[in-house]
N, C-alpha and C positions, 0 to 999 in steps of 0.2 A: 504494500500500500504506500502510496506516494501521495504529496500534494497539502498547501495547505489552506485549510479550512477556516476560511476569513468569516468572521461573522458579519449578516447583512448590517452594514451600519447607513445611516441618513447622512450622506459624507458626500461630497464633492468629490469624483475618482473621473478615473479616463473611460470607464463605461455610462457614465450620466449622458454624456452624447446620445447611446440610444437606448436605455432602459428607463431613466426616472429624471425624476424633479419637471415640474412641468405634465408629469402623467403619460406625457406620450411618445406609444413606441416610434424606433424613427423611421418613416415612411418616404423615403427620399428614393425619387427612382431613377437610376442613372440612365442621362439620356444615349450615354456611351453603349455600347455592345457588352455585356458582361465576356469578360476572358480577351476583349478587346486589346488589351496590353500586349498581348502574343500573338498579333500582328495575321489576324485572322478574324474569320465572321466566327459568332457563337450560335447562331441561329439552331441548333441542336440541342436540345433537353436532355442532361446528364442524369438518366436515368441509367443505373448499372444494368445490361441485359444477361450479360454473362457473368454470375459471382464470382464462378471458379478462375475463368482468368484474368478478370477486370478488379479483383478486389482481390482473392485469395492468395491466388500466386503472385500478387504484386508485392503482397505484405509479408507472405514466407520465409520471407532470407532479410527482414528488416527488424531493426529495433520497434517495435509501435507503443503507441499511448492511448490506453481503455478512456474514456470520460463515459460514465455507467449514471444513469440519474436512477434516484430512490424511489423507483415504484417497483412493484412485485413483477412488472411483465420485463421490465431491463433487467433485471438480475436474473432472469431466467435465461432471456438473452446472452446474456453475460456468462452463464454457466457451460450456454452450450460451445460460444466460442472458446472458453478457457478450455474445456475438452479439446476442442477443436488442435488448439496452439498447442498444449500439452503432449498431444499424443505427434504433432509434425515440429516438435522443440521450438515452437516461435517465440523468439523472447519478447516480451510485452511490461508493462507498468500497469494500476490499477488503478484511477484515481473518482471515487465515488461524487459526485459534485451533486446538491437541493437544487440550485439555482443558477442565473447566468452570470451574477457575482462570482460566483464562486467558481464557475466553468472560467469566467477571460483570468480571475488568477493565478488558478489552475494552470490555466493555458501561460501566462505570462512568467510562469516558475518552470516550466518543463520546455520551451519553446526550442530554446537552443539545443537542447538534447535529441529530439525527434523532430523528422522529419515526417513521418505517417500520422494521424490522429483518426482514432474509431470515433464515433460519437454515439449511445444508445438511446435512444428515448428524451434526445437534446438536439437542436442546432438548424430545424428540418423549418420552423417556420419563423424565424428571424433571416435577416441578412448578414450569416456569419462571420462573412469577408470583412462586414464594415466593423460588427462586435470588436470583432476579434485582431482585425489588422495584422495579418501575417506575411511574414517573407513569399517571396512570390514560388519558390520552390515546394511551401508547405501543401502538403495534401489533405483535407477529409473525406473523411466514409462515412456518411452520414446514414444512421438505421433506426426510425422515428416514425413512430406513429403519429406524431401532430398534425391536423390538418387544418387550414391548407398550408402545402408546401411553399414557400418565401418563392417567388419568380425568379430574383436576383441568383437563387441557389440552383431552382431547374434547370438556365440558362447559362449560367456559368461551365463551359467547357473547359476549361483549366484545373482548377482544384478543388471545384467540391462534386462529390462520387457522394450519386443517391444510394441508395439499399434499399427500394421501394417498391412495393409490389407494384405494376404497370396496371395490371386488371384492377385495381381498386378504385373507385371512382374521385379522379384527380382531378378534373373539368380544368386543366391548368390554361389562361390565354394563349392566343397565336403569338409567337413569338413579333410580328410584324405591327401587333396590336399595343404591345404594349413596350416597345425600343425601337431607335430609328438614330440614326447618323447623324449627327450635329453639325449643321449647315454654316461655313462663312458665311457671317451677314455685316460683318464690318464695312462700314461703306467711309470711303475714301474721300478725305473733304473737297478733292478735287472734283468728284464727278458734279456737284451741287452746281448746279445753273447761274450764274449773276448777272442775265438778260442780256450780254454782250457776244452771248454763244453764237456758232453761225445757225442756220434753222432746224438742219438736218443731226448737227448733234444735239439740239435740245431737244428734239422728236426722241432720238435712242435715249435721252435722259430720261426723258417723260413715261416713254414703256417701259424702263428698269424699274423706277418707281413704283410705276404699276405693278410689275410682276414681284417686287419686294412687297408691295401689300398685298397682293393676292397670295404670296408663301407665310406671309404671317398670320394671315386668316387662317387658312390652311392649316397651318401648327396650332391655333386657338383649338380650331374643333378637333383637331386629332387628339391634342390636350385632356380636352373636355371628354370626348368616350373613352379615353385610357384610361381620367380619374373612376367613369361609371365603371368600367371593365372589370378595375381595378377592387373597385370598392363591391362590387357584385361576386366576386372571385374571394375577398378577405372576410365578409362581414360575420362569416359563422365560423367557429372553431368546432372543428368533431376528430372523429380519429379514424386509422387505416389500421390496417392488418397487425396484428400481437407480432411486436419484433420478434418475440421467441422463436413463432411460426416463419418466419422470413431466414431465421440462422438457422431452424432444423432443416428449412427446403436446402441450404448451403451444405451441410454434412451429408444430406441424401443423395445429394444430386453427386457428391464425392464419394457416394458409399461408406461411408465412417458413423453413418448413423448410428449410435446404440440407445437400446430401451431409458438409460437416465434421460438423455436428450428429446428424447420422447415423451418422456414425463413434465419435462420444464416446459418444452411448448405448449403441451395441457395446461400446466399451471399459467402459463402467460396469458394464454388465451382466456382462460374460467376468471383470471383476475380482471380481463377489461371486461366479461359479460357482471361479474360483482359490483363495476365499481360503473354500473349503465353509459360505457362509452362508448358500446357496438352497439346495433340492433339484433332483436329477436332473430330476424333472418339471416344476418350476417354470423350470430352465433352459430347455428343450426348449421349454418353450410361450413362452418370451418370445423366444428365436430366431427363431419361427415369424412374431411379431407383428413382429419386426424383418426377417424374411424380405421380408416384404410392401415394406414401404418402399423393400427396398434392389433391389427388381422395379423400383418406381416412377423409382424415381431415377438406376437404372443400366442401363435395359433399349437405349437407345440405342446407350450405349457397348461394349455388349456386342457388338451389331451393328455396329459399326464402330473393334472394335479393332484392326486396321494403322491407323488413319488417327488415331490418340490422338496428343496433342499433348504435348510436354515437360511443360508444366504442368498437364495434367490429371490429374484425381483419380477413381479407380473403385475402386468397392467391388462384391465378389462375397461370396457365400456359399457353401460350400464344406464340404465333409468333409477333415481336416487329420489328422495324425499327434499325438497326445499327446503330443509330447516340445518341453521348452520349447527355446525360440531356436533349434531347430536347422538354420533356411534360414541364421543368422549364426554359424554357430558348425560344430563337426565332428558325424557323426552318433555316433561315440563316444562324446563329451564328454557332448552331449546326453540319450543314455543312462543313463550313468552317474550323472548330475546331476540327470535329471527323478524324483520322489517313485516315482511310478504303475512305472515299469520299475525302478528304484532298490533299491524294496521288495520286489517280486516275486521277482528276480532274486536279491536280498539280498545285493549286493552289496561287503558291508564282511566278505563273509566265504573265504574262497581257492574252496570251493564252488562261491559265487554267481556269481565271477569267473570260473571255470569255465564255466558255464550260457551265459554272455554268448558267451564262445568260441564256444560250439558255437550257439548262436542267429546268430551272424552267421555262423558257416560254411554253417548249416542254408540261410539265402537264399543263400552262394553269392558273400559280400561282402568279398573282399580287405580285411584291416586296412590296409593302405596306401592304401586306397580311402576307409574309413569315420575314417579319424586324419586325414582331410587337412581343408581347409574345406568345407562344404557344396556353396559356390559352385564349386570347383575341381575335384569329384567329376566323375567321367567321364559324359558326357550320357547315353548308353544304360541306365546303375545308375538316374540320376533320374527319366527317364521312367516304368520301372517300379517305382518304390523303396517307395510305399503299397503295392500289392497283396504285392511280396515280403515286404514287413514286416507287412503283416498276417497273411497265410497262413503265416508262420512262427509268429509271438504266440500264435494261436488254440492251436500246438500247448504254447506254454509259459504257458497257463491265461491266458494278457492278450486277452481277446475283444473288449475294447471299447479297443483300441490307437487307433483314430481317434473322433472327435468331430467333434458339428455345431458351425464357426467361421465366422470369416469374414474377408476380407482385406481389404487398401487398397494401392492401385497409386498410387504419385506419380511421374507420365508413364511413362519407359520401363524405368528400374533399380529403382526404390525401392518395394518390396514386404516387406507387413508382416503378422502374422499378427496379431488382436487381442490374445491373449496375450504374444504378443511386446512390444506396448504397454506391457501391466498391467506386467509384470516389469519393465522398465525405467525408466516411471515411478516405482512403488514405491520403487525402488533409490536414484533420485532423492531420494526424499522424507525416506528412512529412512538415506540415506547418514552412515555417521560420520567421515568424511571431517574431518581436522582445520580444514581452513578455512569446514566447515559450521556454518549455525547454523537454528533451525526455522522463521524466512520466508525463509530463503535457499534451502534446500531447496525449500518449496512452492514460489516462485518458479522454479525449477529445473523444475520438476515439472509443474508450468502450463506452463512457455513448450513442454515436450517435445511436448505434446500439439498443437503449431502446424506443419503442414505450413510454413511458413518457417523451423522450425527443426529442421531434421532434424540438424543437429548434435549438438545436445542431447540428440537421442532416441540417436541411435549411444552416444551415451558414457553415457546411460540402459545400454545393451545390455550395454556392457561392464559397467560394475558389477553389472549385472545376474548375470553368470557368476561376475563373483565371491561374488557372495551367494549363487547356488545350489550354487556349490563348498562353500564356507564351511560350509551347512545340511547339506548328503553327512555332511563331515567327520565335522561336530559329532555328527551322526545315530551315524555307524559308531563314533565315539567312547565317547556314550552306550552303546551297544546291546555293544559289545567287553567294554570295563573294570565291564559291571551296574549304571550308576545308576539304573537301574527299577526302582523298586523298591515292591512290592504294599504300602497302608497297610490296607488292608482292602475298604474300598467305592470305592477310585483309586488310580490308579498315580502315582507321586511320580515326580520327577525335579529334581535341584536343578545348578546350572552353579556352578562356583566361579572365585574371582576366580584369573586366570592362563588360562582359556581362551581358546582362539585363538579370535579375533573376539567376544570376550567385549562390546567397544562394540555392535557389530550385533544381538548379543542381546539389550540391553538394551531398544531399542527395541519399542512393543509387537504393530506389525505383525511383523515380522523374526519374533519370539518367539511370535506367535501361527503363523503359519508353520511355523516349527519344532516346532511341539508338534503341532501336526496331524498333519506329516509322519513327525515320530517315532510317535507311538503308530501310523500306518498300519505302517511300516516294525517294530516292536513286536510288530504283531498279527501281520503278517506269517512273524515269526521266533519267536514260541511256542509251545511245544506245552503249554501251561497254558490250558482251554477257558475257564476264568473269567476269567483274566487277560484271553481279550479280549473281553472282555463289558464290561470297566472303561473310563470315561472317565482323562483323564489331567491332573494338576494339574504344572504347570511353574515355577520359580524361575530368576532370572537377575540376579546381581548388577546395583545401578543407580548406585549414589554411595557410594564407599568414605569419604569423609567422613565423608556422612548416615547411612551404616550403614545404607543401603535397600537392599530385594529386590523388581523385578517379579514379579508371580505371575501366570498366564494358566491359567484352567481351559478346558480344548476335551470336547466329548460323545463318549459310545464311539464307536469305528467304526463298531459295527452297528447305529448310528442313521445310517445314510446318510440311509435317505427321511425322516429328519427329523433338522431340523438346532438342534433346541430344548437349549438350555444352561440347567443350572440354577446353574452356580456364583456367576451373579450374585448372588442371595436368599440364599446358602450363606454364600459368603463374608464376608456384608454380617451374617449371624447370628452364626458362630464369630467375628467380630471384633468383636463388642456383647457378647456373653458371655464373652468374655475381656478385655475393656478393650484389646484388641490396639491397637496406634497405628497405623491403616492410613489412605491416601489413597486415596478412592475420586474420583480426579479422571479418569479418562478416558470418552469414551462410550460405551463398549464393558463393560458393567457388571461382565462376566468377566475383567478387568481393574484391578488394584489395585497397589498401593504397598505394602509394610510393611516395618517397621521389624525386622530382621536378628534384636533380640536377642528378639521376638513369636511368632519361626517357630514353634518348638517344640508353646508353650503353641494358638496358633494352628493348629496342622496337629492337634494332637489333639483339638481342639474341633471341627473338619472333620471328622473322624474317626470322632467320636462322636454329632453329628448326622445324617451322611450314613448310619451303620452300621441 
């Protein structure tokens, strides 16, 4: 592990150009050709088509530099290229980076060292070149789910190298639409007329004239649709394909595939369907692709599971029950804890609590049965415990109580659902743990994901429960004492300092989490039809020093089959227009920083754009 871990400070630095003060990201489009410096057109979208010899065998016999961001789908990524380099000796650096603070320091401490740079789940929709300002020899490999992709990056032929699935719908502009060659217009104080010309040169005066305004028209309107093109191509943030799935198509397509790599693209993938940054269809269909594999790779063991060995590893695929950790935990708890029954149920209310009752009476489930551990549940309840729970749900409007997952067997006890994974990972990552700090956690978080360290995943698990206790809480908290509160075109919601687990909030996974789950749990519990129509805008104190507020905007509910956020472009507006002092340092561009005493001015400025 290398690199170091500058904390976000409110500072005047050499990335303020284009991440903060002022609020807005920087949107400057070069009228130049990107890659234009190397004496060539770029008109071509550096999209990698060949991994194996546009990225892999380039970086084989090189020094390189990881930049890995903290969500559970890049460290899965992460895992499978460090196989990858492992087992073909590429020597590499590891340097886990929260933000783009942290990534250009990163970058400005390792620079001279490396020539190569990875980037995981970073770099894909900023204009890296300008962030970052690198020697013109520097290379990236850019492997990012964020979307949309920065133009500056597609079109840059020289050194920035996508890793982006092409099928994934990238709607990127015509390269003609949005760059164009920057015309001499310098005019020469000789050509200018002083009525003593003869006639015929003031005629050729008169039509240059002319056709200089008629090219400056010209450039107004071209101007003008490149700003719409522009702003039509940026205004939504949503995501592409689980990097995890993009490096195991890399090991397959090399045949080096093995069943752990298999396991982590699972895991990458179950973490963006967790944390609603795919759609329903888009999950389903990359299941389908991971389906396939896990035929290939496990159909043996399938046939000969009495004879599985201590140490052996199988992965099945599988229809599973909605409710998080509950093989490790009680089928109560589980209940109670999980969003999807949580919400339905509405359970923060005497009611909801009611419903529950008589839902577990309806199968037929002694409470002494369902309070106990999962594991210690009487065999006959388990054998049949999906179809009972489902044919129950059905009646209490939960039709889709099971989903397509998939599992992982380590020899004879140790079985794991892939959600089960994400949550405990995460927990890891996001732990506020007082002797935590943010490479300690990745660290933490990486090693969980090692069938030799199932230690680590166990106590991933448990914090795990705490965290989804913690979110219930906070959920019934909010939704009891009315912090929902309508601003017009979103629902507010602000956490004041004093609540419980107020650390865990502040984090912007933890917090993104919660605000998804709240507004489900929200929609849930209104009988105001507009109210859920509304996306939901979230605060949560971060540094009572600093006098910061995280803020996390999530999309209405009933944008399920589409998972497109505008508050990226929102927020990045009302805090240009307001002089707000925000940090726009995370990757997640619905994600910001600001300054406590901003809110105000700052939420009415939202307010009154979005109205």
């Amino acid at each position: 592990m290398a690199g170091n871990r500058a904390a976000i400070g409110w500072r005047h630095g050499p990335i303020e150009r284009a991440l903060f003060f002022g609020g807005s990201l920087d949107r400057r489009w070069s009228q130049q050709r990107p890659g234009a410096s190397a004496g060539r057109p770029a008109a071509v979208a550096m999209f990698v088509s060949d991994f194996r010899k546009e990225f892999y065998e380039l970086v084989q016999n090189q020094r390189v530099l990881l930049f890995v961001a903290s969500d559970v789908d890049a460290l899965c990524a992460c895992k499978i290229l460090q196989a990858l380099f492992q087992c073909d000796h590429v020597q590499y650096t590891l340097v886990p980076v929260s933000g783009w603070q942290e990534l250009e320091t990163a970058f400005l401490e390792h620079k001279e060292q490396f020539r190569y740079f990875i980037l995981i789940n970073c770099g894909a929709n900023v204009d890296l070149l300008d962030i970052l300002q690198p020697e013109e020899d520097t290379i990236f490999f850019v492997c990012d789910t964020h979307r949309p992709v920065n133009v500056v990056n597609v079109y840059n032929d020289t050194q920035i190298k996508l890793l982006i699935k092409q099928d994934d719908d990238l709607d990127v502009p015509a390269y003609d639409d949005i760059f164009r060659d920057e015309e001499d217009e310098e005019e020469q104080s000789g050509n200018e007329s002083d009525g003593s010309e003869p006639a015929g040169k003031r005629t050729r005066l008169e039509e240059e004239i002319v056709e200089r305004t008629m090219k400056r028209r010209e450039r107004r309107e071209w101007e003008a649709r490149r700003r719409e093109i522009l702003f039509d191509y940026e205004q939504y943030e949503y995501y592409g394909t689980s990097s995890a799935m993009v490096m195991f198509d890399l090991a397959w397509l090399m045949s080096k595939d093995l069943n752990d790599m298999l396991w982590w693209a699972i895991v990458g993938l179950t973490d963006q369907w967790i944390q609603d940054k795919i759609t329903q269809m888009k999950y389903v269909t990359d299941v389908g692709a991971l389906q396939r594999h896990v035929s290939r790779h496990n159909h043996r063991l399938e046939d000969q599971e009495s004879a599985l060995s201590v140490d052996c590893t199988r992965i099945a695929f599988e229809y599973d029950l909605r409710l998080a950790l509950y093989q490790h935990w009680s089928l109560y708890d589980s209940l109670c804890n999980t969003c999807y029954t949580a919400a339905r149920f509405r359970l923060w209310s005497v009611h909801g609590q009611k419903r529950l009752q008589e839902f577990l009476a309806d199968m037929g489930l002694p409470l002494k049965q369902v309070k106990q551990k999962f594991q210690s549940m009487d065999i006959s309840l388990k054998e049949n415990l999906q179809e009972m729970i489902e044919e129950s749900a059905n009646k209490y409007g939960m039709k889709d109580i099971r989903m397509q997952t998939f599992s992982i067997h380590f020899g004879f006890k140790n079985k794991f659902l892939a959600s089960d994974v994400v949550f405990a990972t995460m927990s890891l990552m996001e732990s506020p743990e007082k002797d935590s700090s943010g490479t300690g956690n990745f660290i933490r978080a990486l090693d969980s994901l090692s069938r030799t360290n199932l230690g680590q995943l166990y106590h991933g698990l448990e914090l795990a429960k705490k965290h989804l206790r913690a979110t219930q809480q906070t959920i019934a908290s909010c939704l009891c004492t009315n912090l929902i509160i309508s601003q017009g075109p979103f629902l507010y919601c602000s956490l004041t300092e004093g609540t419980p687990d107020i650390l865990l909030f502040s984090r912007p996974v933890s917090l993104g989490l919660l605000s998804r789950h709240l507004l489900k749990s929200f929609v849930c519990s209104t009988k105001n039809r507009r109210c859920k129509l509304l996306p939901l805008v979230m605060a949560a104190p971060l540094s009572a020093e600093q006098g910061t507020v995280t803020v996390v905007g999530v999309p209405p509910e009933t944008d399920s089959s589409d998972r497109k956020n505008f508050f990226g472009r929102a927020f990045e507006k009302a805090a240009e227009s307001t002089s707000s002092r925000t940090l726009h340092n995370h990757f997640d561009l619905s994600v910001i920083e600001l300054k406590a005493e901003d809110r105000s001015k700052f939420l009415d400025a939202l307010v009154s754009l979005l109205s």
